[in-house]
C-alpha positions in Angstrom: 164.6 121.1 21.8 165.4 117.7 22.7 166.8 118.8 26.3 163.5 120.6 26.8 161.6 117.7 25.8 164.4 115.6 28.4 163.5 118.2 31.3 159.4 118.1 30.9 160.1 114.5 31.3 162.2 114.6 33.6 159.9 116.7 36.0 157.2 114.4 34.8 158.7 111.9 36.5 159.1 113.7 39.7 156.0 114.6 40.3 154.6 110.9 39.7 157.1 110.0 42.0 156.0 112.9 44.7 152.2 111.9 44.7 153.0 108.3 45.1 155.3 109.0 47.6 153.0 111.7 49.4 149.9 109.4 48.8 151.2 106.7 50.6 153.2 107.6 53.0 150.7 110.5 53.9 148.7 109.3 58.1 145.9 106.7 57.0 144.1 103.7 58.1 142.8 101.1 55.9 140.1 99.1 58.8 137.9 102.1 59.6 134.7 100.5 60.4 131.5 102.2 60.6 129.8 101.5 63.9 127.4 102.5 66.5 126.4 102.2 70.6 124.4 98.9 71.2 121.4 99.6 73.7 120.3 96.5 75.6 116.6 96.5 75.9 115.7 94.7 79.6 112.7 93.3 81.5 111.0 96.6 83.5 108.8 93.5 85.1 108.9 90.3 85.8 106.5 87.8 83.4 106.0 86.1 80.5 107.6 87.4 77.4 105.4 88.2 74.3 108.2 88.7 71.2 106.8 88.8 67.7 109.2 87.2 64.6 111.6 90.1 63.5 114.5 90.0 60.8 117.8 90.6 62.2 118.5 93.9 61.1 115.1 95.4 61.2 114.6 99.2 61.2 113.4 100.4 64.5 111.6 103.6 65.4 111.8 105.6 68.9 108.9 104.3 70.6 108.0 101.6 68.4 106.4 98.3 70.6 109.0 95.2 70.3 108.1 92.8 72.7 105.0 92.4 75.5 105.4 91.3 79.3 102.7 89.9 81.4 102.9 89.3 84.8 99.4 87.4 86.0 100.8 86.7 89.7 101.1 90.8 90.7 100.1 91.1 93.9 97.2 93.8 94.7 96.9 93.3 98.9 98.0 96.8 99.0 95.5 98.1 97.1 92.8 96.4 98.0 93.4 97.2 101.6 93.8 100.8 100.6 90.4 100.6 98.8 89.0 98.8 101.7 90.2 101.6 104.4 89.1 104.5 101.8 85.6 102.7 101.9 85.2 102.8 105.8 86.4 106.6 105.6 84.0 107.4 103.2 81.5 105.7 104.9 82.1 107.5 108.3 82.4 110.9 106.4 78.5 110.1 105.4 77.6 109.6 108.8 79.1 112.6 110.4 77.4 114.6 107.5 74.2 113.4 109.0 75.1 113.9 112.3 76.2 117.4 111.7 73.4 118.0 110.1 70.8 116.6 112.8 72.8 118.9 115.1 72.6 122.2 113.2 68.6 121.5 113.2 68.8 121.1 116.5 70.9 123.7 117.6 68.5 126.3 115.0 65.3 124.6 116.9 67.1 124.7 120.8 68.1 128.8 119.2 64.2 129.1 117.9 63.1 127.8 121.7 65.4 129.9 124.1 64.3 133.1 122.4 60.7 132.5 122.8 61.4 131.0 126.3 63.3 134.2 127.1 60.9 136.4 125.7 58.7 135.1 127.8 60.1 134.7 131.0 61.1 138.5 130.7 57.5 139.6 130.0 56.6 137.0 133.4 59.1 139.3 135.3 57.7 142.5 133.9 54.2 141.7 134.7 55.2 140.2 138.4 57.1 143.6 139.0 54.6 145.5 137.3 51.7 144.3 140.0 54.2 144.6 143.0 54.6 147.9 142.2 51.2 148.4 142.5 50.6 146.6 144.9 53.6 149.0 146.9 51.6 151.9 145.6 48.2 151.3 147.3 49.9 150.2 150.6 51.5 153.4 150.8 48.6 155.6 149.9 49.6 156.1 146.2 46.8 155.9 143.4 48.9 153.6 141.0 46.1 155.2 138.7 48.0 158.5 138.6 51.5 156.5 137.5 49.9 153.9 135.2 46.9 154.9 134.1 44.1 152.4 134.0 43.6 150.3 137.3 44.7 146.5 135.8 43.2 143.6 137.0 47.1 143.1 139.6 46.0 146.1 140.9 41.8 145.6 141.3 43.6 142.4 143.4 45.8 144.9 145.0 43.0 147.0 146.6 40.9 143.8 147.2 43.4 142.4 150.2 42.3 142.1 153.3 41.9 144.9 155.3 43.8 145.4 158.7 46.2 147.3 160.4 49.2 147.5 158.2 53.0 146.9 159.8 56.2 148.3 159.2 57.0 144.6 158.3 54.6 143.5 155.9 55.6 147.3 153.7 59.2 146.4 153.6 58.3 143.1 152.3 56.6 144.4 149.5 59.7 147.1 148.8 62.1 144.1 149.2 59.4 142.2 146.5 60.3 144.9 143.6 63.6 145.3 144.1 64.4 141.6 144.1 62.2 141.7 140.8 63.8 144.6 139.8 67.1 142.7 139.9 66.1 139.8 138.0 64.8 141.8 135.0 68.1 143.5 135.0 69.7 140.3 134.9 67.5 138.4 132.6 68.3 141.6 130.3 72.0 140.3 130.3 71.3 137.1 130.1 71.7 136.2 133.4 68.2 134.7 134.9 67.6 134.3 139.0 65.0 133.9 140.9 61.6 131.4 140.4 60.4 130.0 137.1 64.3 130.7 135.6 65.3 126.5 136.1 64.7 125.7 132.1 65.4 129.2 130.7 68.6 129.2 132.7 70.1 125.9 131.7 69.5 127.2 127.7 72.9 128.9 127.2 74.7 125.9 128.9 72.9 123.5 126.6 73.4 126.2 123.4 76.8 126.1 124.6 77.7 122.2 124.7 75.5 122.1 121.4 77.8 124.2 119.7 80.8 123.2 120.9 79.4 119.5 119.8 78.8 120.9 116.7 82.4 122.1 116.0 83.8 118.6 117.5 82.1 117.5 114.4 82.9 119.7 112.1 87.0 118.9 113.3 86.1 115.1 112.8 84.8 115.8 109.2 87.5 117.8 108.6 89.9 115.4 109.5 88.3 112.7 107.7 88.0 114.2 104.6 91.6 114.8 104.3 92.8 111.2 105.5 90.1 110.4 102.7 92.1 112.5 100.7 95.2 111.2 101.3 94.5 107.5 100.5 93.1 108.8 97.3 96.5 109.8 96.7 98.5 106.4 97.7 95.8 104.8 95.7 96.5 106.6 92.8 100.5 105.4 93.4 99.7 101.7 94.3 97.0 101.4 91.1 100.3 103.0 88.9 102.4 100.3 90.7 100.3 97.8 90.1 99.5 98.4 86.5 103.5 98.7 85.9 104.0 95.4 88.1 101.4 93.8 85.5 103.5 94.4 82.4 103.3 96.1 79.3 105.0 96.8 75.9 108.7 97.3 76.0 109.5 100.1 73.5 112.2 101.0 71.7 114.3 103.8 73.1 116.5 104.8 69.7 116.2 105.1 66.2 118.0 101.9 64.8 118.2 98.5 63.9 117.5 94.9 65.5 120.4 94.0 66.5 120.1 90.6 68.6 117.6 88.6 70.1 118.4 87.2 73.9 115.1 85.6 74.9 112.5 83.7 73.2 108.9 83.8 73.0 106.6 82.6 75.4 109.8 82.2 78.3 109.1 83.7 82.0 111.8 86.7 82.4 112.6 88.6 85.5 113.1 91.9 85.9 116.0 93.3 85.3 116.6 90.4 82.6 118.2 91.5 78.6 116.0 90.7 76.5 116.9 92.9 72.6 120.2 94.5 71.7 119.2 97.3 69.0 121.7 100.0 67.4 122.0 103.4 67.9 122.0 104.9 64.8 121.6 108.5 65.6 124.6 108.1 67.0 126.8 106.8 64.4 131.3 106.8 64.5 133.7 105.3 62.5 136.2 103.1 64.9 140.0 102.4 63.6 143.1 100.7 64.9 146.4 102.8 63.3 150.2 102.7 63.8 152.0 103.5 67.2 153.6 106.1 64.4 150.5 108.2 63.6 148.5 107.4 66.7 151.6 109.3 68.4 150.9 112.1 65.5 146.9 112.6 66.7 145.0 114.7 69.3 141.9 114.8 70.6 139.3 117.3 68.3 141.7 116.7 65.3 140.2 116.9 62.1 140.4 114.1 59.5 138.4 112.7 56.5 136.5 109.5 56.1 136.1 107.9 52.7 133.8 104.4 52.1 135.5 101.8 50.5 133.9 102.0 47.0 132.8 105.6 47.1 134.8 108.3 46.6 132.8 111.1 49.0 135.0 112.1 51.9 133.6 113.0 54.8 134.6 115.5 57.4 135.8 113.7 61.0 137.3 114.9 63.8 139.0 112.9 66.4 137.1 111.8 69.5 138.9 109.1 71.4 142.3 107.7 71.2 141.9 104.6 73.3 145.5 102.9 73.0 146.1 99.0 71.9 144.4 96.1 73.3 141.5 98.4 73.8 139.1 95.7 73.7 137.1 96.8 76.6 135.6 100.2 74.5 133.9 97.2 72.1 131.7 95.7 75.0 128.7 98.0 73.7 129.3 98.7 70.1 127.7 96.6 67.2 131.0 96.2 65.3 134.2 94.7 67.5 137.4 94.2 66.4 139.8 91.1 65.1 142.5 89.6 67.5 145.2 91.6 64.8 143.4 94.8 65.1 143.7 94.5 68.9 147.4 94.3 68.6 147.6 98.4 67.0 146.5 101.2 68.5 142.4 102.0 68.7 141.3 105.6 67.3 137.8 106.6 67.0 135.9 109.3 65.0 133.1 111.5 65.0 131.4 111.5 61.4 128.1 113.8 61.9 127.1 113.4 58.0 127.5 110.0 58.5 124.8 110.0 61.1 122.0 112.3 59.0 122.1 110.1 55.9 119.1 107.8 55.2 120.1 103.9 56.2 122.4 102.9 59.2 125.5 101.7 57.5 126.9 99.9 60.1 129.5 97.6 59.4 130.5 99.2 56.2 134.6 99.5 55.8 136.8 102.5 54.9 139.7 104.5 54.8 140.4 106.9 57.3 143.1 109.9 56.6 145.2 112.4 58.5 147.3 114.5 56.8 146.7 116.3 53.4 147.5 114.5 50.5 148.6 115.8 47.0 145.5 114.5 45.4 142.8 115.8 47.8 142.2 118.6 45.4 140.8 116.2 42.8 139.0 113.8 44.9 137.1 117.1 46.2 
């Protein structure tokens, strides 16, 4: 019994011995830090800087207004000459709308004229061949009362000329009057008007012509000045949304974090391009860590590890996402948290913590330990 009692404590002993052992000697890192990108807010403008008191530390919402610029010298030349030119376009556009429509009145009224003008000199020509006819009737011995019917009053003048001895000239004068007329009614039919009395009712179709084509020369114009009005619509547009971003505005916030830093004060002129907030990231929380050349040599990119909080015994899952090497003091230019002189000196490992990252407050700056390799206690800390 008593070398039972020797053996249980025996084997007591080394398993005390085999979780100190394993817990300490098991890949860890006592500096993990919790920390976080740093996004420098800058000057979109140049101005005078409007930024309200805010704690250090502040929570910050995407979108949220943190500061004011206002720039009182922005130059509008641009778009006052663009509003200027617009003007006179618009201005001309009215007045070839009422000169197209002065010349589509005209041009219905000159239309309205040639057709009674035309009307008329065709019934002219039929009448004028109509009583040479006649007239070639009775000096041939025909009774144009047979052919016609009623004597008119062309042919009562017909029978009523002179009386004499009738020549071989003076009948083929009359034959060459009707076909001459004969011709021109053709013609006028077509459009085509000879002969006397045809000076104004020829020159219509030129004038209906150079009407029209005056009226599409117009119609081209309007055309083309309604687009170029168009188009400075358009760079109007642009220059008033230049001008309105050259004036200034509110500079919002771009994450979900904290105030971080301050770089300008109130009231100063900035120029664009100036910093003028530093503000935290904190949807995009990582733990960073310096280890030993020992178990940085041991890790790989994607690795998984576990992340405790000093104080807390939660773990949380990690997986390595950058081994950066020692002296890696370069990675710390734009993270909130950098590290000491002696931390430099051992070798830089971050993590990726996602639950980290979804829980409420930005713990930034808040220490841990980070681990490796299994140890023989996990099962109870889980």
């Amino acid at each position: 019994m008593r070398y039972a009692r020797l053996l249980f404590g025996f084997a007591l002993i080394l398993l005390a011995l085999w979780v100190i052992v394993g817990e300490q000697i098991s890949g860890a890192s006592a500096n993990a830090v919790v920390n976080a990108p740093v996004v420098t807010l800058r000057a979109d403008v140049s101005g005078r800087l409007a930024l309200p008191d805010r704690t250090l530390g502040a929570r910050v919402e995407r979108s949220e207004a943190l500061a004011s610029i206002t720039n009182e010298l922005v130059e509008r030349d641009r778009l006052d000459d663009l509003v200027l030119e617009r003007g006179l376009v618009i201005a001309g556009i009215a007045r070839m709308n009422d000169d197209l429509a002065a010349a589509q009145i005209e041009l219905e009224t000159l239309r309205t004229r040639a057709e009674t003008l035309i009307e008329q000199h065709l019934a002219e020509i039929r009448t004028r061949l109509d009583h040479a006819r006649r007239s070639l009737a009775i000096l041939e011995g025909e009774d144009p009362a047979a052919q016609d019917g009623p004597t008119s009053q062309g042919g009562s003048a017909a029978q009523r000329a002179p009386a004499g001895p009738l020549t071989a000239l003076t009948l083929e004068q009359y034959r060459e009057r009707v076909e001459l007329l004969e011709i021109t009614l053709a013609a006028a039919e077509r459009g085509i008007f000879l002969g006397e009395g045809a000076g104004e009712v020829a020159q219509l179709p030129q004038k209906l012509r150079e009407l029209e084509a005056r009226l599409g020369a117009l119609e081209n114009a309007l055309a083309e000045a309604e687009g170029r009005e168009a188009a400075l619509t358009r760079r109007i547009n642009r220059e008033r949304v230049q001008v309105n971003v050259r004036t200034g505005g509110d500079l919002n916030s771009p994450v979900n974090g904290l105030f971080w830093e301050a770089l300008q004060a109130d009231g100063v002129v900035v120029q664009r391009g100036d910093p003028i907030l530093r503000l935290v990231d904190c949807d995009r929380v990582l733990v960073t860590l310096t280890v030993t050349e020992r178990i940085y040599n041991s890790l790989s990119i994607g690795q998984p590890a576990s992340f405790r909080l000093q104080g807390n015994s939660r773990n949380y899952a990690a997986s390595v996402t950058r081994l950066a090497g020692s002296g890696a003091s370069t990675i710390y230019r734009n993270l909130a948290v950098a590290p000491s002189g002696r931390q430099l000196e051992r070798y830089d490992v971050t993590l990726l913590v996602p639950e980290l990252a979804r829980e409420t407050g930005c713990q930034i700056g808040k220490t841990g330990r980070a681990f490796f390799d299994r140890r023989p206690l996990d099962w109870l800390r889980d």
